[in-house]
VOTOR-276890 format. One line per 5 residues: number of its first residue (from 1); their letters; for each residue x, z, y of N, C-alpha, C. Coordinates in steps of 0.05 Angstrom, whole numbers, plus 5000, padded with zeros to 4 digits. Atoms other than C-alpha are relative to their C-alpha. Layout:
NUM> a> X,Z,Y,X,Z,Y,X,Z,Y | ...
//
This chain:
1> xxxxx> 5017,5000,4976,5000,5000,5000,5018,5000,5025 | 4985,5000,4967,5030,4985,5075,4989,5007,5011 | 5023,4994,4975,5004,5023,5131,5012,4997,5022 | 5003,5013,4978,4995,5000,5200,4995,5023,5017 | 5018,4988,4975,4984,5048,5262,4977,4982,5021
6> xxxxx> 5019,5018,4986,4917,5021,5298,5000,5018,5022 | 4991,4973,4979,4932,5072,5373,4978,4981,5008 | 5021,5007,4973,4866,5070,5422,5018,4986,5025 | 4986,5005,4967,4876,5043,5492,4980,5019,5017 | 5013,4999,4979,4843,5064,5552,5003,4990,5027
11> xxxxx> 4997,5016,4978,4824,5027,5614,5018,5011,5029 | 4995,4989,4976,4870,5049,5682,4984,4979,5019 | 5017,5023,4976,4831,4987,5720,4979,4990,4978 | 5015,5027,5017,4776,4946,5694,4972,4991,5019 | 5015,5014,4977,4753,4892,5743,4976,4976,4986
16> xxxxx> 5013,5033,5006,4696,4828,5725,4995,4986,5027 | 5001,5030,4984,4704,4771,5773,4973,4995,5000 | 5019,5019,4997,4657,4726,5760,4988,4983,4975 | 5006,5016,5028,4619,4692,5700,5006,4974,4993 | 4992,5028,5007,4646,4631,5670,4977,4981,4987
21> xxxxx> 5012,5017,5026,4624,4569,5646,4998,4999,4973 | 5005,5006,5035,4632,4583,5576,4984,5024,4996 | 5014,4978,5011,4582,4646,5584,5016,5022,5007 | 4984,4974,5001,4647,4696,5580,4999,5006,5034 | 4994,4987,4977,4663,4742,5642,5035,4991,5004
26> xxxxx> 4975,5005,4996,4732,4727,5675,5005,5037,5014 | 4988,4957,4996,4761,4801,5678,5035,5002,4999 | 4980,4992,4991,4821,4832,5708,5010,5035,4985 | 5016,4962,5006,4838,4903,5676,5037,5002,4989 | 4975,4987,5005,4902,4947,5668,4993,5017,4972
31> xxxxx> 5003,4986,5024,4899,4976,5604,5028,5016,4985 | 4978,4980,5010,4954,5032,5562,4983,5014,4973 | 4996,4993,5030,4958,5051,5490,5003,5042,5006 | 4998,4979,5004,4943,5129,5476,5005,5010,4968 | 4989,4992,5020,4972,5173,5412,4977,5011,4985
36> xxxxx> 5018,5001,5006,4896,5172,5389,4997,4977,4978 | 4997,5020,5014,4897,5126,5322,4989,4997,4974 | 5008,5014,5033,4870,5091,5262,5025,4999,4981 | 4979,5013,5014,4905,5082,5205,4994,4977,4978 | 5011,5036,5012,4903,5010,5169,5014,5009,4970
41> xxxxx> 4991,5012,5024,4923,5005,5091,4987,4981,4993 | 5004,5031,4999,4933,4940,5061,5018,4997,4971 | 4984,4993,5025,4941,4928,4991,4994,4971,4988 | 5005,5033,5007,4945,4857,4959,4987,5003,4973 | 5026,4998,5029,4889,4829,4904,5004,4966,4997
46> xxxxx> 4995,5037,5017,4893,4762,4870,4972,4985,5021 | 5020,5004,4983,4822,4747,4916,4996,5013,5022 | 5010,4983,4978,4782,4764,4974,5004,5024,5018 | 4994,4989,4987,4779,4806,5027,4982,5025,4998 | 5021,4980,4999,4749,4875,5018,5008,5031,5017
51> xxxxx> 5004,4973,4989,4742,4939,5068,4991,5024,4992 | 5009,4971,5008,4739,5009,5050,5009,5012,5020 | 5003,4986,4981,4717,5060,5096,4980,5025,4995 | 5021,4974,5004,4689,5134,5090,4978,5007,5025 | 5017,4999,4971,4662,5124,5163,4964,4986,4994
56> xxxxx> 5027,5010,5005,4592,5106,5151,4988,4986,5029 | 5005,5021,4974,4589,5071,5223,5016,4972,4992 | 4987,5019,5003,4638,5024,5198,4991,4978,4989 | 5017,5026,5015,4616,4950,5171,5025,4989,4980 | 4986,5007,5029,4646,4933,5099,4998,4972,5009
61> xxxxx> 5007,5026,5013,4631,4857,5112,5011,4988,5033 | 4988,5009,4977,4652,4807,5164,4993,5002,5030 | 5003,4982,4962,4624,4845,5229,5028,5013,5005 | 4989,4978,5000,4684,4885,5213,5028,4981,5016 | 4986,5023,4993,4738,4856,5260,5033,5001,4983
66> xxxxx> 4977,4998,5028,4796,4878,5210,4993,4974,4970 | 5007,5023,5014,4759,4831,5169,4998,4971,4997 | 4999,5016,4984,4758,4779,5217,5029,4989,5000 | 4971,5018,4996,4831,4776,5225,5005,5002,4976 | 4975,5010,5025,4855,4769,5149,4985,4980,4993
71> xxxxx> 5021,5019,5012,4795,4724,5141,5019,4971,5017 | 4985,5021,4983,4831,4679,5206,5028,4991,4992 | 4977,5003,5009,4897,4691,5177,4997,4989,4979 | 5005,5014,5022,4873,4661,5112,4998,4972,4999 | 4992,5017,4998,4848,4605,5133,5017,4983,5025
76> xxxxx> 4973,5016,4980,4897,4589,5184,5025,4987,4983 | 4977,4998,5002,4945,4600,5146,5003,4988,4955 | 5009,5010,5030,4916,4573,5071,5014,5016,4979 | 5001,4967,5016,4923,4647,5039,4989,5001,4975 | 5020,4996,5032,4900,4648,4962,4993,5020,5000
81> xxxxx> 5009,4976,5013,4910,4714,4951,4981,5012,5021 | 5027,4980,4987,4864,4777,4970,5013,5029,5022 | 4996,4980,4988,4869,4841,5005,4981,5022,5000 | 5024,4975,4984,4838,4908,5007,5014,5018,5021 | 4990,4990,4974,4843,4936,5078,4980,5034,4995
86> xxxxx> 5007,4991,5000,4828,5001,5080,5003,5033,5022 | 5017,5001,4976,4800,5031,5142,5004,5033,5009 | 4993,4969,5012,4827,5110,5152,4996,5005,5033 | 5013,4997,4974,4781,5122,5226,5009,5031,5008 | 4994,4973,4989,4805,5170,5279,4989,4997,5032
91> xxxxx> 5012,5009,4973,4783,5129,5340,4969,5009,4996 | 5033,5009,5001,4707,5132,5358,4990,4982,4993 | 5011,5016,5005,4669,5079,5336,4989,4995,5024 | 5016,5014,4985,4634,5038,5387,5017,5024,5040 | 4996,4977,4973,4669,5088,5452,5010,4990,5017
96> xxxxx> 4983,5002,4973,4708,5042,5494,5026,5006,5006 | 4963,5001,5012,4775,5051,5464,5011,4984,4993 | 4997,5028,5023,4781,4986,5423,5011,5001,4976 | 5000,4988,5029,4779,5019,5362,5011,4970,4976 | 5001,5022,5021,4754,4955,5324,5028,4985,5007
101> xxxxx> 4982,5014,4990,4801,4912,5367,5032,5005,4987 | 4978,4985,5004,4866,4958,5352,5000,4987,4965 | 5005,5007,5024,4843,4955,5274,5006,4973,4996 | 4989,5027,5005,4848,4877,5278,5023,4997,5007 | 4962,5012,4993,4922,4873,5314,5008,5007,4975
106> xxxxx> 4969,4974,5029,4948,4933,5257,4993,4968,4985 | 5007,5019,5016,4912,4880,5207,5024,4972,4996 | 4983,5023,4996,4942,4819,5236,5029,5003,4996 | 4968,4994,4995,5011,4852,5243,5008,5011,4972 | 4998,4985,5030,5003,4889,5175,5004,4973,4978
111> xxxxx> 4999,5028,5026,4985,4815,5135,5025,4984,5012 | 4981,5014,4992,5034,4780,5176,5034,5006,4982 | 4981,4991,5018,5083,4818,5136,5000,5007,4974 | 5007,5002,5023,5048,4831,5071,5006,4971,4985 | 4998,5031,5013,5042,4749,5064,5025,4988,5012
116> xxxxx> 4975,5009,4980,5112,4741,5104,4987,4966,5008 | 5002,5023,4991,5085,4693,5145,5018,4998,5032 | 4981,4994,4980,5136,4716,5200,5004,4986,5022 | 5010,5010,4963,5100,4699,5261,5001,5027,5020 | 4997,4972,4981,5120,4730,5324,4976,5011,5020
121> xxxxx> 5021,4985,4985,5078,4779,5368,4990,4979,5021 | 5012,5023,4992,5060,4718,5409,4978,4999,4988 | 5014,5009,5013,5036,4686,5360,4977,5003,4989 | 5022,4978,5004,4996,4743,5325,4983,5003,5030 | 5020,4998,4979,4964,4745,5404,4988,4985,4994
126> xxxxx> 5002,5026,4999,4947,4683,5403,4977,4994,4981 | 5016,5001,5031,4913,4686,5338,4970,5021,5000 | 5015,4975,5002,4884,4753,5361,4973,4994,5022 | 5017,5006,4973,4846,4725,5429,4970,4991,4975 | 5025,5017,5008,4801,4682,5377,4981,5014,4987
131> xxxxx> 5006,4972,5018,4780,4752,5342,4979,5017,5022 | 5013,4984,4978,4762,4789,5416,5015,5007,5022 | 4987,5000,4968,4776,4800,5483,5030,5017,5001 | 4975,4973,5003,4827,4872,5467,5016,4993,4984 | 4979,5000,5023,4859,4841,5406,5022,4992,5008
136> xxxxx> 4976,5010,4984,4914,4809,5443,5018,5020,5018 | 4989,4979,4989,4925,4869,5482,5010,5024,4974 | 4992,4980,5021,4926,4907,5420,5019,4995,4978 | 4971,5010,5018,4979,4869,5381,5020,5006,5019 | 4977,5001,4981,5029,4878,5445,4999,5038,4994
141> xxxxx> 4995,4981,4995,5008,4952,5452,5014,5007,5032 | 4983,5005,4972,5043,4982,5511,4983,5007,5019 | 5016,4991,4970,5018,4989,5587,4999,4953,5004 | 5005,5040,4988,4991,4909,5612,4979,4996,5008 | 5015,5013,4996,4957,4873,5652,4981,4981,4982
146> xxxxx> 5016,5012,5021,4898,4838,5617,4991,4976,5017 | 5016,5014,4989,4868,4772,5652,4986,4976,4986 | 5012,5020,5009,4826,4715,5637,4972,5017,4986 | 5019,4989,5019,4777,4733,5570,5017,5032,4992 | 4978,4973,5012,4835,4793,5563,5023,4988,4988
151> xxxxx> 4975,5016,5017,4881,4743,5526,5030,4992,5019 | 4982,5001,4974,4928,4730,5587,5005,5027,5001 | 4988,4970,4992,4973,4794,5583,5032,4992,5010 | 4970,4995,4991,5031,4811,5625,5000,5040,4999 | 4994,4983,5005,5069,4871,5610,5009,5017,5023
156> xxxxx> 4998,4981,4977,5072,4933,5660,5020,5029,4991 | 4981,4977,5001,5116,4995,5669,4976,5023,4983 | 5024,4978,5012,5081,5055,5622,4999,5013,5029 | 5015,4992,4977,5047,5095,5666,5020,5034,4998 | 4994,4970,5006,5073,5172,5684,4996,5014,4981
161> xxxxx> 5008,4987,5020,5075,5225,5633,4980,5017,5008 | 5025,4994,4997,5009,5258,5625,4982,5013,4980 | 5017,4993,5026,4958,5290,5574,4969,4981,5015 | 5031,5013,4996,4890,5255,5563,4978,5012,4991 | 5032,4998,5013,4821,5281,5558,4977,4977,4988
166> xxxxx> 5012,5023,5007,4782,5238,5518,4969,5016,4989 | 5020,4978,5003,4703,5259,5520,4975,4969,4990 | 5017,5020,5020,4655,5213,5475,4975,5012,4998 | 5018,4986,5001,4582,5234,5485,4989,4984,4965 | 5018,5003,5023,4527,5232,5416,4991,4969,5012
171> xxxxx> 5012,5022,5002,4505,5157,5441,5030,4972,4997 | 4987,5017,5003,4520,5090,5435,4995,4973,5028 | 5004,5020,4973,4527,5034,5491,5007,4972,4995 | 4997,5026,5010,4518,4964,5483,5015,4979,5024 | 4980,5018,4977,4572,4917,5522,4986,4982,5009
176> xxxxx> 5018,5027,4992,4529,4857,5518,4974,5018,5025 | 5012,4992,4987,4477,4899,5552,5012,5004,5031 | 4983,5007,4970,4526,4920,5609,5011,4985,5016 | 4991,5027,4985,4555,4854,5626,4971,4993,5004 | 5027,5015,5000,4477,4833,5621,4994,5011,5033
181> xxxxx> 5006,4986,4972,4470,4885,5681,5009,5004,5027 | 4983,4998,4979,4527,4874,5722,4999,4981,5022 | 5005,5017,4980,4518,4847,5787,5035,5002,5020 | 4974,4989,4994,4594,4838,5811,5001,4996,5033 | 4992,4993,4965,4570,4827,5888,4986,5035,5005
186> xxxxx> 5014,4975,4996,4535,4901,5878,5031,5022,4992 | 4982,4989,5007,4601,4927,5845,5019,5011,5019 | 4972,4993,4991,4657,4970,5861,5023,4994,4989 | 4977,5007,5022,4718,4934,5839,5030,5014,5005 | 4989,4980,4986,4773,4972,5843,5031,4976,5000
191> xxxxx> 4972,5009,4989,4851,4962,5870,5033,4996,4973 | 4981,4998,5019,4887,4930,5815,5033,4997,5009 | 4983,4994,4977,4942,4918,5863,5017,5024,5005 | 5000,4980,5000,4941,4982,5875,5021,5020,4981 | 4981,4989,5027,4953,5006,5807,5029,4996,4992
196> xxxxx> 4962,5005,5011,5011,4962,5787,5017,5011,5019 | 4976,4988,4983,5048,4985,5842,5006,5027,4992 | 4987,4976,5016,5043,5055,5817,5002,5004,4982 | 4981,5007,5028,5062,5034,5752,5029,5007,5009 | 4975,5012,4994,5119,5006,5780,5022,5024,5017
201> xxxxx> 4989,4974,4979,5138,5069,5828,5010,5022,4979 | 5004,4970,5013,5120,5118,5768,5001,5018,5014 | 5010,4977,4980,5079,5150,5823,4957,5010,4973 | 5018,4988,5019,5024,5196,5782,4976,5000,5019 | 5029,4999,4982,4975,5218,5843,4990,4962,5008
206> xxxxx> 5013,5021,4995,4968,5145,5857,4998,4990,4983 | 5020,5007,5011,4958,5129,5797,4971,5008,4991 | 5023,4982,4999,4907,5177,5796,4972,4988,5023 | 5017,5011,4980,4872,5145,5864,4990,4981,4993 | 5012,5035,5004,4878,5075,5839,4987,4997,4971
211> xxxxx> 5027,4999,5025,4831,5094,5773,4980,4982,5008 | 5026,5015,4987,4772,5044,5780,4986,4989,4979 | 5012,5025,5019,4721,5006,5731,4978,4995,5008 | 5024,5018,4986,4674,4962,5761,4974,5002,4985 | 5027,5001,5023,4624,4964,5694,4995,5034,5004
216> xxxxx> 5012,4980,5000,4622,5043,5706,4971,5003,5013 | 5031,4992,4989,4563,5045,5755,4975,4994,4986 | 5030,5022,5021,4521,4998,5704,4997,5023,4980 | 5000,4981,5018,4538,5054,5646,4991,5022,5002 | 5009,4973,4988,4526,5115,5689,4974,4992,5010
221> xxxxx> 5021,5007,5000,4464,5074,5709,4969,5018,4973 | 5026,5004,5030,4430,5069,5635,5006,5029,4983 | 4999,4977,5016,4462,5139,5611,5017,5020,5018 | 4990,4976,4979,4466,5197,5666,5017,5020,4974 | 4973,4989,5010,4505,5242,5609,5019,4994,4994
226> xxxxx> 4971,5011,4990,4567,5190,5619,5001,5021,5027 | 4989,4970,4973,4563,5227,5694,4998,5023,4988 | 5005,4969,5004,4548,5286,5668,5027,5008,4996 | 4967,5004,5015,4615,5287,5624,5016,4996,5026 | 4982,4999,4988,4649,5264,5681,5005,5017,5029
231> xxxxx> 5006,4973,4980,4621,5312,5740,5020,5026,4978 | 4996,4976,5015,4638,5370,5679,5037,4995,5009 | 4968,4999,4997,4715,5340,5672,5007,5015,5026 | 4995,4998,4977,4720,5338,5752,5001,5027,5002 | 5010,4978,4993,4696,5401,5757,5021,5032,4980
236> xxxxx> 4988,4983,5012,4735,5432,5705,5024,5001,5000 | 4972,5004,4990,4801,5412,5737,5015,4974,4991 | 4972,5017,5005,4826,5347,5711,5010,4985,5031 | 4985,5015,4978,4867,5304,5763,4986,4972,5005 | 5013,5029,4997,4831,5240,5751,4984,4996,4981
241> xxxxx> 5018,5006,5016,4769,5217,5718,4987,4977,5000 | 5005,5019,5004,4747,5155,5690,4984,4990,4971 | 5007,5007,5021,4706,5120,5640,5010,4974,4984 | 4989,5025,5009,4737,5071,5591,4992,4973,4996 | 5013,5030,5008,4717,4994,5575,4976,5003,5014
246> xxxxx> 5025,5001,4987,4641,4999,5583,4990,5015,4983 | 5008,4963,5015,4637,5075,5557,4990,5002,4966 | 4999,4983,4998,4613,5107,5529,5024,5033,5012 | 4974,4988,4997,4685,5150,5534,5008,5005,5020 | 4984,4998,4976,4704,5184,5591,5026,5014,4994
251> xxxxx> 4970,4997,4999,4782,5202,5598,4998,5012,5028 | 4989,4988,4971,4804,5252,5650,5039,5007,4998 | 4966,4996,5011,4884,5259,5663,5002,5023,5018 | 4996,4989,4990,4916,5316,5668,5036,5009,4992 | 4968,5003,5006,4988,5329,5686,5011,5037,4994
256> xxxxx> 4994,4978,5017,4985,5409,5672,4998,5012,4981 | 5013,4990,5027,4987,5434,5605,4990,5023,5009 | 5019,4977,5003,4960,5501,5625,4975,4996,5009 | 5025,5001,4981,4890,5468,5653,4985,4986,4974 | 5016,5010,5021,4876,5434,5585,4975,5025,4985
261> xxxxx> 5019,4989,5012,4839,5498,5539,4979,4992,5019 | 5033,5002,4979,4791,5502,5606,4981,4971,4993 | 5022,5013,5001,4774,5433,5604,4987,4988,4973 | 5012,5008,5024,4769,5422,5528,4976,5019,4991 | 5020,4975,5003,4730,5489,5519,4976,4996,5017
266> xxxxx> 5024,4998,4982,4688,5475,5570,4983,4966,4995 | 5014,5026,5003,4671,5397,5551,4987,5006,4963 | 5014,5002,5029,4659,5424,5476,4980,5004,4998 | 5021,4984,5000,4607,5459,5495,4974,4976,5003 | 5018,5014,5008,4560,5402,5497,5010,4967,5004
271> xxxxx> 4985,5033,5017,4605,5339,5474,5008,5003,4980 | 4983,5001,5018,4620,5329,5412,5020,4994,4990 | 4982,5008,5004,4675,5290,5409,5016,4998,5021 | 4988,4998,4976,4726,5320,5448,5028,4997,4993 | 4978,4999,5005,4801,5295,5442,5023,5005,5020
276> xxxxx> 4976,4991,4989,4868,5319,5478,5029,4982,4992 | 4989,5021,5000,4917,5260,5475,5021,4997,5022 | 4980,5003,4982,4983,5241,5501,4999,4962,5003 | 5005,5039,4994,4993,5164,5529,5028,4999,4986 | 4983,5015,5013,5035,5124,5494,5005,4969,5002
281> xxxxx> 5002,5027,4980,5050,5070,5550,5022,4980,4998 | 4979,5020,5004,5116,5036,5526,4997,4978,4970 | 5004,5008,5038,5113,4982,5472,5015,4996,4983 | 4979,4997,5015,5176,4982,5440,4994,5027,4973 | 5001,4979,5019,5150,5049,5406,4969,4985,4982
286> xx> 5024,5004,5021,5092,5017,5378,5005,4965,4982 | 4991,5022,5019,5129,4955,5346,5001,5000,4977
//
């Protein structure tokens, strides 16, 4: 069996432009890899492709985007043999981490070397865009710019050192629904500009200012306990508060370890899924 690390991301920007002709959104978004992770095994079978998963949210069959990419790598790449991938969940399901997404890079990066087909991380992007918007970001790993459908990545300085609150309410939020709702002359888009520069400084309070996601107001719209979660963070001392992708998941950063019990103790109390997470913004460590 080979295993793969699949590490969450979470959003530090996430802008939408404007809707394209092919239907997709053209989106701008700073994104970074946290020490929050799946783990992928990958075991070879004379046939097919089969998923195992004790997560009972998870989809055994080709919804499953781990499934997606050995299915693309197959026939891309005219694969006989099989694979059982098997699926060892630590991310949220559906939260705005890119759980699934992450799962397809490990995948891609995991078969790529199972079937030595010894294509480089390019390549594997490349491969990964045709899967979903994050998979390209999630084969690089790392701190990056995301543009276009997300497939256009340039690589950014990791961000300051930091601990992460990661606060996942009991629901679920539908993307298609939020892009459905977004009106991007009603939006607040925020200062990606901004951000990279304090990438680039490894200045912390500004990156703390230049937090922004344009799809938040649509999310906090259709599910006031996203604000709620994130009033509680604020309130309970973190430094910066934000909701990831198109949430559910809010992320608060905080740069003192003695301020974490408060705000984990105090978000347990009516979140259930409450995680404490360090960033893991360079990508050399996640090669």
């Amino acid at each position: 069996m080979l295993y793969v690390k699949a590490p969450a991301k979470i959003n530090l920007t996430l802008d939408v432009l404007y809707k394209r002709p092919d239907n997709y959104h053209e989106i701008e978004m700073i994104m970074t890899t946290v020490d929050l992770a799946d783990r992928i095994g990958l075991k070879a079978t004379e046939s097919g492709i089969h998923i195992e998963s004790a997560d009972r949210f998870v989809p055994n069959d080709s919804r499953n985007l781990a499934y997606q990419a050995a299915k693309l790598l197959k026939d891309t790449f005219g694969i006989k043999s099989g694979v059982i991938i098997s699926l060892e969940k630590q991310i949220p399901v559906a939260a705005g981490l890119a759980g699934g997404s992450s799962d397809a890079a490990a995948t891609l990066k995991g078969l790529n070397q199972l079937w030595q087909l010894n294509l480089s991380l390019d390549e594997l992007a490349e491969l990964g865009a045709k899967i979903g918007s994050d998979v390209s970001f999630c084969v690089y790993g790392g701190t990056a710019l995301a543009k276009g459908r997300g497939e256009i990545i340039q690589e950014l300085p990791a961000p300051p050192n930091c601990w992460v609150i990661l606060a996942k309410p009991t629901i679920g939020v539908s993307t298609a629904d939020v892009y459905g709702a977004f009106d991007a002359a009603k939006a607040h888009h925020p200062n990606t500009a901004g951000m990279i520069k304090a990438l680039e400084d490894g200045d912390y309070q500004a990156m703390c200012d230049n937090l922004g996601n344009a799809l938040e107001s649509v999310t906090l719209g259709m599910h006031p306990e996203v604000a709620q979660i994130k009033d509680q963070m604020k309130k309970f001392g973190a430094d910066a508060v934000l909701m990831s992708g198109s949430g559910p998941t809010v992320f608060g950063l905080v740069q003192q370890e003695a301020r974490i019990p408060r705000i984990y103790n105090g978000l347990r109390g009516f979140c259930g899924e409450v995680y404490v997470v360090r960033l893991i913004g360079e990508r050399e460590i996640l090669a």
